[in-house]
C-alpha positions in Angstrom: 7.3 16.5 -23.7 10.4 18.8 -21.7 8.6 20.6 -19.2 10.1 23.3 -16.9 11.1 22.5 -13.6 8.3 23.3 -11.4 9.0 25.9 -8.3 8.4 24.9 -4.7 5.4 25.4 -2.7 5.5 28.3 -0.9 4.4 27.9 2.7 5.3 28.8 5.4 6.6 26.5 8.0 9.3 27.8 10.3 9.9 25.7 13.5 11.2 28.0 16.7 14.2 26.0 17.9 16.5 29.0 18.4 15.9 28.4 22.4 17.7 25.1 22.2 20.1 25.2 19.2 22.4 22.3 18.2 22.3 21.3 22.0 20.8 17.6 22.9 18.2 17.3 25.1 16.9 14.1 27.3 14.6 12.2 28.8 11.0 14.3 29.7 13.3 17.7 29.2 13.1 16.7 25.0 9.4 15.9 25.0 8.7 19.1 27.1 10.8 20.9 24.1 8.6 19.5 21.2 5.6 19.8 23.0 6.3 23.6 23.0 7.2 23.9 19.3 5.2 26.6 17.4 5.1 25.6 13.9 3.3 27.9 11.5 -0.1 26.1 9.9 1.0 23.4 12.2 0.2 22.2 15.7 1.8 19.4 17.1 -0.9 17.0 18.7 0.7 14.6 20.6 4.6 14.0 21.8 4.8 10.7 24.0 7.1 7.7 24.2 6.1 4.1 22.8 5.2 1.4 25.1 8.6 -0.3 24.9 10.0 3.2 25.9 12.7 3.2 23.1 10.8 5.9 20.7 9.8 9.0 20.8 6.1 9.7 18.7 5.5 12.8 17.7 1.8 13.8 15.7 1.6 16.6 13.6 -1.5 18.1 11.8 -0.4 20.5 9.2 -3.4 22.6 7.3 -1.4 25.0 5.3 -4.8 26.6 3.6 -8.3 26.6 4.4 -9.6 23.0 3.4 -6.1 21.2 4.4 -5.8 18.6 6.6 -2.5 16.9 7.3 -1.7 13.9 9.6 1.9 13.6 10.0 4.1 11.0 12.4 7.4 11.4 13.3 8.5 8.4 15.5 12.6 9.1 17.1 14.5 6.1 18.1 16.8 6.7 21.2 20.2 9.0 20.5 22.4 6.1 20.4 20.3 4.5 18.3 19.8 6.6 15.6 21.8 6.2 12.6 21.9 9.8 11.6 19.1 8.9 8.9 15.4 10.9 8.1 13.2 8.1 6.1 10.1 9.2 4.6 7.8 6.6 4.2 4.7 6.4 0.9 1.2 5.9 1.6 -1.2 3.7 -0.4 -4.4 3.8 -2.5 -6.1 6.9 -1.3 -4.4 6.9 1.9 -6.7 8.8 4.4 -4.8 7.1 7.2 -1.2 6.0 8.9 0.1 2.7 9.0 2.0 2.4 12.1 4.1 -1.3 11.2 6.3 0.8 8.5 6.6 3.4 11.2 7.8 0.8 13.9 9.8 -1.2 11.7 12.3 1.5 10.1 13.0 3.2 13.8 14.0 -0.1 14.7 16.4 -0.2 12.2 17.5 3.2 13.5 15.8 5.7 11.3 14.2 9.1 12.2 11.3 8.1 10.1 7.8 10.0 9.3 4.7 9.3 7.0 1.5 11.5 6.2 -2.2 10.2 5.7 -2.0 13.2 2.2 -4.6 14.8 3.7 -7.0 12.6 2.9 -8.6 11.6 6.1 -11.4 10.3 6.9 -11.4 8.8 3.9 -11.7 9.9 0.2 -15.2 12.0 0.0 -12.9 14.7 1.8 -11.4 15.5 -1.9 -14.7 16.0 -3.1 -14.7 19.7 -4.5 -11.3 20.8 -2.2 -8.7 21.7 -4.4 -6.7 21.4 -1.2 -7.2 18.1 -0.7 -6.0 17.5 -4.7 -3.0 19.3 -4.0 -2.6 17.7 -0.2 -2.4 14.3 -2.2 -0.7 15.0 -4.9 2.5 16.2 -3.6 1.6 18.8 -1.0 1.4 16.8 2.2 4.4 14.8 1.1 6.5 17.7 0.6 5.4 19.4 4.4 5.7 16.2 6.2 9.3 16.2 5.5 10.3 19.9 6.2 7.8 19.3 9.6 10.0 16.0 10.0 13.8 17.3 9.5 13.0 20.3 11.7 11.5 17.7 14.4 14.8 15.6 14.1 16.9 18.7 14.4 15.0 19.8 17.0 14.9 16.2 19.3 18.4 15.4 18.2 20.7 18.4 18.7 21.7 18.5 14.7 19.6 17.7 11.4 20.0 14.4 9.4 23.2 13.8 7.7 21.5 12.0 5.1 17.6 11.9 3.7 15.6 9.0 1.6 12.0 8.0 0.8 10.6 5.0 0.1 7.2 4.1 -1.6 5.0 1.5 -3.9 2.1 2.3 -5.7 0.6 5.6 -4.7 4.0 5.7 -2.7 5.4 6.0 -5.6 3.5 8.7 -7.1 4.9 10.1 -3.9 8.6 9.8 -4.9 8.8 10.8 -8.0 6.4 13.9 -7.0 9.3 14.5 -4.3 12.3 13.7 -6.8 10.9 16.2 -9.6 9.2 18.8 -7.5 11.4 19.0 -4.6 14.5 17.6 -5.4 16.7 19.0 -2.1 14.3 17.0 0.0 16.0 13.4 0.1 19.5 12.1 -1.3 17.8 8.2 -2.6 14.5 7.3 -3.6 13.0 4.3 -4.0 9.9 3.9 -6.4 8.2 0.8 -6.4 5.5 0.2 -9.0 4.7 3.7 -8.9 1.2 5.3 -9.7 2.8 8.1 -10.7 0.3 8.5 -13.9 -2.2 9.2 -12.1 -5.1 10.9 -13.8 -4.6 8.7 -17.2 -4.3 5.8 -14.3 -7.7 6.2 -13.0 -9.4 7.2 -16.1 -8.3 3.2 -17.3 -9.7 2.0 -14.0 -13.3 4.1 -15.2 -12.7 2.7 -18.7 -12.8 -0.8 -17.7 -15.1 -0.5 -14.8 -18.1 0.7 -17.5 -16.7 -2.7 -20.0 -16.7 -5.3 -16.9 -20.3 -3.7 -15.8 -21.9 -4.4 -19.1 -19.8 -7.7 -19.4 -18.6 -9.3 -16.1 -16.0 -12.1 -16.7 -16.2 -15.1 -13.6 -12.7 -15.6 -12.0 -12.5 -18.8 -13.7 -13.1 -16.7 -17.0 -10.0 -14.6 -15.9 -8.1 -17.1 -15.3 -8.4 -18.9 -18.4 -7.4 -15.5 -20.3 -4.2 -15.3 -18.7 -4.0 -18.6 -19.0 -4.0 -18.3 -23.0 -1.9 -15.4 -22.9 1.0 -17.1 -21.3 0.6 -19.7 -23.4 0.7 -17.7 -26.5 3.5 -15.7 -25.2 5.4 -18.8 -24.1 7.6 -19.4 -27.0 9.4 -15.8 -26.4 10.2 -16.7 -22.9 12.9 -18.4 -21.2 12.3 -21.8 -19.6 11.6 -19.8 -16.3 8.8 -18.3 -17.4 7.3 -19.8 -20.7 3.7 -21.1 -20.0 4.0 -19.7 -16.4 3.7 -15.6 -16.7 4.7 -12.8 -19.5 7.7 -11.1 -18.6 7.5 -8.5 -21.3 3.9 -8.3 -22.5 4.7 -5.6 -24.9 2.9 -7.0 -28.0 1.0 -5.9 -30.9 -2.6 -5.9 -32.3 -2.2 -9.4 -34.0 -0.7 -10.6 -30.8 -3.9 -9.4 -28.6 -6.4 -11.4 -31.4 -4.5 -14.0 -31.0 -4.8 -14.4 -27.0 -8.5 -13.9 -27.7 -8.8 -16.7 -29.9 -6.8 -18.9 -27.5 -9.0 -17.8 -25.0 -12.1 -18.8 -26.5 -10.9 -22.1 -27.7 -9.5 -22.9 -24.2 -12.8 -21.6 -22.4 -16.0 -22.2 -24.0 -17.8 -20.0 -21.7 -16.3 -17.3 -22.9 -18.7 -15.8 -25.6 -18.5 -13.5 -29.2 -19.4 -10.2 -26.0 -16.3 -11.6 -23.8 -14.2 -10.8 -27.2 -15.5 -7.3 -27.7 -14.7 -6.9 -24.1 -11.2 -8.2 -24.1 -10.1 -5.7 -27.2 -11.5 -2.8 -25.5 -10.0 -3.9 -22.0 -6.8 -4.8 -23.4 -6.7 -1.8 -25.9 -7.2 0.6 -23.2 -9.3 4.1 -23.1 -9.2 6.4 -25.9 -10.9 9.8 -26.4 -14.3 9.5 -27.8 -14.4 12.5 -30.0 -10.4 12.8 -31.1 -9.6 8.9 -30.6 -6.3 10.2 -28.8 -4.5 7.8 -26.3 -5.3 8.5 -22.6 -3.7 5.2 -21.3 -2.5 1.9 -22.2 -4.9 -1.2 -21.7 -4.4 -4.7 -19.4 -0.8 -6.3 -19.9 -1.4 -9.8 -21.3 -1.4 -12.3 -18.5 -2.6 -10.1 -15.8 -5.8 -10.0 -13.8 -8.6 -8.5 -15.5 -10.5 -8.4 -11.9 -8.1 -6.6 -10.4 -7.9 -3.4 -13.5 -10.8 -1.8 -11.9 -12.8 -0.1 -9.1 -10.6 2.9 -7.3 -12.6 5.3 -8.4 -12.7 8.1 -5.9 -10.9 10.6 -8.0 -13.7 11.2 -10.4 -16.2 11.5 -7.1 -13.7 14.7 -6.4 -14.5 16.0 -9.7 -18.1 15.4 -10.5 -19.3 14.1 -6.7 -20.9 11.3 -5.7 -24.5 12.2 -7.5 -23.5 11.5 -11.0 -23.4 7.9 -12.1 -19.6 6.1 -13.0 -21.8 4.8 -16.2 -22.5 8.1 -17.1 -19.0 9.6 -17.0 -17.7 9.9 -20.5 -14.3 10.0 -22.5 -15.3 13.1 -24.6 -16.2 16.8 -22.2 -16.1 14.6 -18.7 -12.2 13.2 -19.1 -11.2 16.5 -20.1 -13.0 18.5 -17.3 -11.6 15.6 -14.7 -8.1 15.8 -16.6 -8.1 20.1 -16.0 -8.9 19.3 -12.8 -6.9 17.0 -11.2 -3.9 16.4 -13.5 -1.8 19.0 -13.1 -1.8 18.0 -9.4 -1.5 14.5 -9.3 0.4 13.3 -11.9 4.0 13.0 -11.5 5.6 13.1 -15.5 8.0 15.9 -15.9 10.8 14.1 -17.2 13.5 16.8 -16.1 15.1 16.1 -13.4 18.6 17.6 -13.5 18.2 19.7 -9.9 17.8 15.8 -8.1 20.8 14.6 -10.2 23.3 17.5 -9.7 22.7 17.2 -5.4 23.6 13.5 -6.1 20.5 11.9 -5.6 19.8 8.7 -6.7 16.8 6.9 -7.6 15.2 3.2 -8.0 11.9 2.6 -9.7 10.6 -0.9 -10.4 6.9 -1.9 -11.6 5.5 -5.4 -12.5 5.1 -7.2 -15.8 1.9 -8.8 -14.1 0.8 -5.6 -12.8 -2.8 -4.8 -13.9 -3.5 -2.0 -11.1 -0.5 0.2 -11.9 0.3 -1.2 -15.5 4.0 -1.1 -17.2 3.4 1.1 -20.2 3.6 4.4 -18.2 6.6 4.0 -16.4 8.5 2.6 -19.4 7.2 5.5 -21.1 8.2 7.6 -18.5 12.1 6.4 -18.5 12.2 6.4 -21.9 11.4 10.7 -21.6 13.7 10.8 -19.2 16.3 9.4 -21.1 15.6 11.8 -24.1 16.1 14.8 -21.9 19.4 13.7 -20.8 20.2 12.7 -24.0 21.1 9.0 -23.3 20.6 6.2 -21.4 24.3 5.9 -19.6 23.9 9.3 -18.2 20.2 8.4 -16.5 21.5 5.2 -15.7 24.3 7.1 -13.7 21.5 8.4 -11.5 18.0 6.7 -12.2 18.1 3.2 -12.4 14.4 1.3 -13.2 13.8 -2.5 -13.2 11.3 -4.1 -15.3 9.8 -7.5 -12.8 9.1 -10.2 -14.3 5.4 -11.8 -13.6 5.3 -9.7 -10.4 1.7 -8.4 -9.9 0.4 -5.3 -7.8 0.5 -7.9 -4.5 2.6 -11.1 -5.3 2.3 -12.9 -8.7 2.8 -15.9 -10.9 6.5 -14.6 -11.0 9.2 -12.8 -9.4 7.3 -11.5 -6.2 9.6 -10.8 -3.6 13.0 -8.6 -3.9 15.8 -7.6 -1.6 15.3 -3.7 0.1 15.1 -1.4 -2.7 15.7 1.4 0.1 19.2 -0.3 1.1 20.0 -0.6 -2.3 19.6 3.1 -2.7 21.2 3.6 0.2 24.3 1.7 -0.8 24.2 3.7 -4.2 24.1 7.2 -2.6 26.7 6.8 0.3 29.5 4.6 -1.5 28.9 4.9 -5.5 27.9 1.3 -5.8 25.2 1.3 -8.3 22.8 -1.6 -8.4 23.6 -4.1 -11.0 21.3 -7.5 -11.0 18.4 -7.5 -8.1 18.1 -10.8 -7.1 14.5 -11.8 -7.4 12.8 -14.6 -6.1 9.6 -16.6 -6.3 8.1 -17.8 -3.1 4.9 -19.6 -1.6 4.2 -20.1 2.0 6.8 -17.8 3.3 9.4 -20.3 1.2 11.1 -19.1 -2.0 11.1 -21.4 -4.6 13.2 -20.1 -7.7 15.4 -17.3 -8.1 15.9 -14.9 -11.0 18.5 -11.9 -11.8 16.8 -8.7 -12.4 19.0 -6.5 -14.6 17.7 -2.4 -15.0 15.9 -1.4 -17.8 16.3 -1.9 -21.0 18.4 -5.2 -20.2 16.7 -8.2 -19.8 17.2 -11.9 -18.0 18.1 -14.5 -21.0 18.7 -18.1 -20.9 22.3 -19.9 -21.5 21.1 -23.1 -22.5 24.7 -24.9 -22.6 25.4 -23.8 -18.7 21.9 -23.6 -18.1 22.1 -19.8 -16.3 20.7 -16.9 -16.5 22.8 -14.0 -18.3 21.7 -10.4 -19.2 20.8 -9.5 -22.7 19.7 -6.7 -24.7 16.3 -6.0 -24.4 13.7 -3.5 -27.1 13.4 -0.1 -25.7 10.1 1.8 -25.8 7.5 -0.4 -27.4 4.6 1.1 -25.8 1.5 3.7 -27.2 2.6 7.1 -25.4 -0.1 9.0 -23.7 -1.1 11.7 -25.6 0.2 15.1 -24.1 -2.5 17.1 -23.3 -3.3 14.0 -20.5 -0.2 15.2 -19.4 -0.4 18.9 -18.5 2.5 20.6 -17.1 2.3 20.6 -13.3 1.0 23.1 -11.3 1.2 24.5 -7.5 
């Protein structure tokens, strides 16, 4: 599944700061020299300073074709404050809107830092039949808010950032890797966490179980006892961390998932002869109708099965909001939404030799718990990765990805909080210290309770029974169903 490296967008976007060069300004004589900024398909709304007076806010509406719509913040600590950094920030879900606490918080650490609602504002009906706004969120608005935010840096600053990263989760991370593989010169370290970055196939699973749970809802006590049974059944192949408590690798097989049924239905007895049907279609995952080919993977074993459906706005885009969710099928209707969107939104192409010969470096992680942005994608994805390379130690030298276990999309039974991916990345990128073990921890009421090495992908956390710690050990590689390839069409300006 090699794909060519895709070419940049071209637009243009040329700031005019010829009439100040590399020369600082201050105080009101800076803000009077953004505010006058002419920025092709760009107009700079609003430059004013924060209430504590320590930043500098800049907004930005980008509209680089008829039917675009970008939001952009840049928010510019004080001179001496700023540690010479640009940070662009992910959005999440359908984004439509701009979170101002990540904003805040990374200019107080010292950042030049900028985010972008993708274009997607008010909210997500404004994708309905504008190819503009598929491209604004699949990697257009990204890629603009950080040429708009380096030139604003340069231009408030005197000088352009000496260094560049991004950090993301979920649709965030559909964000980086769009970034890493489509415009590689754009940051030096990326951090990816539990990245959406399947995105078509993604939603098409959310559709797929939607249309199951309809016909047969399941109680939260129902889902409860499901992932109950699975980590039960899964228990012996844990460690004494984890066994009976979550599934840190719920790769499994067909006999496995029957067996977690059975369980199931023996542990619950409200749980009926439809819930079983259910469960092997939900954990089996969508299929085409006519050709029976793989379009995703199903729910990992001892994740929520509440939580694997609903965002659904993407087939809305496609087929608007007159035709039914029940009606949508997986013959003609995936394939006509798949034409459509995928070769926008989906981040996949495995080559990314341009973001490793500049010396970028990149973190992904996802969740073993994860039922919103499940595992077998982005295991799949490394693994492709590490095909084009042609090895593991040479991805690993760039591209490091970290496989959490029992962390969910928003906590989990598991590992759910981790140090800073971004200051790992930023350790790895400006001395050569690669990441080794994350140090994991499991926490309730603000407190941690445990803690657990994390070792990258395909390493795993073992047990030493005689001096009871945790060691790394080799772990399988692969072990998931791959997507079939025609859900994965080359990407596309």
């Amino acid at each position: 599944m090699n794909r060519k490296s895709v070419s940049r967008v071209a637009v243009p976007l040329l700031l005019c700061v010829s009439a100040f060069g590399e020369t600082p300004q201050r105080g009101d004589e800076k803000q009077a020299v953004l505010r006058g900024l002419k920025i092709d398909a760009a107009t700079i709304t609003t430059v004013e300073r924060d209430a504590k007076g320590t930043r500098t806010i800049v907004k930005v509406v980008v509209s680089p074709a008829k039917g675009s719509n970008i939001n952009v913040e840049v928010w510019l600590p004080e001179a001496d404050k700023w540690n010479a950094r640009f940070l662009g920030l992910g959005n999440g879900g359908a984004a439509g809107h701009i979170d101002p606490g990540g904003l805040d918080g990374a200019s107080a650490d010292g950042f030049a830092v900028a985010t972008t609602d993708m274009g997607t504002a008010p909210n997500p009906d404004s994708g309905i039949g504008n190819p503009e706004v598929w491209k604004d969120f699949g990697f257009r608005a990204t890629h603009l808010m950080t040429v708009v935010g380096k030139q604003i840096v340069k231009a408030h600053y005197g000088k352009a950032p000496e260094l560049s990263y991004f950090s993301g989760g979920s649709t965030g991370g559909q964000q980086a890797l769009q970034e890493a593989q489509r415009y590689p010169e754009d940051y030096d370290g990326i951090a990816a966490a539990v990245a959406a970055h399947c995105r078509t196939p993604l939603h098409a699973y959310f559709l797929w179980n939607e249309q199951i749970l309809r016909k047969c809802p399941f109680t939260k006590e129902q889902d409860a006892s499901v992932m109950a049974a699975a980590n039960e059944f899964m228990a012996s192949r844990e460690i004494p961390a984890a066994a009976g408590k979550f599934v840190s690798d719920p790769r499994c097989t067909a006999q496995d998932i029957e067996a977690v049924i059975a369980l199931a239905l023996k542990k619950d007895a409200t749980l009926t002869g439809e819930h079983a049907t259910a469960l092997r279609k939900l954990f089996d995952g969508p299929r085409h109708a006519v050709t029976g080919e793989r379009i995703f993977n199903g729910i990992p074993l001892g994740s929520s099965i509440e939580a694997s459906h609903g965002h659904l706005y993407l087939f809305n885009w496609v087929f608007g909001k007159d035709k039914k969710l029940e009606d949508i099928n997986f013959g003609a209707d995936i394939d006509t939404y798949t034409a459509k969107l995928a070769p926008y939104l989906n981040a996949e192409n495995p080559d990314l030799s341009a973001f490793e010969k500049r010396g970028g470096k990149l973190i992904m992680t996802l969740g073993t718990a994860d039922s919103v942005v499940p595992y077998h994608a982005s295991i799949d994805y490394y693994e492709r990765v590490i095909n084009h390379f042609g090895g593991l130690e040479k991805v690993q030298s760039f591209f490091r990805f970290y496989v959490v276990p029992g962390l969910s999309h928003g906590g989990g039974p598991g590992i759910n909080q981790l140090p800073s991916l971004l200051d790992a990345v930023k350790t790895w990128r400006e001395t050569g210290t690669a990441p080794f073990a994350l140090q994991g921890r499991h926490g309730e009421n603000g407190k941690p309770s445990w803690e657990m090495p994390i070792y990258p992908y395909p390493t795993k956390t073992g047990w030493n029974a005689f001096t009871s710690t945790f060691q790394p050990v080799d772990g399988p590689r692969g072990g998931v169903e791959r997507i079939a390839e025609r859900f994965l069409p080359p990407a596309a300006e």
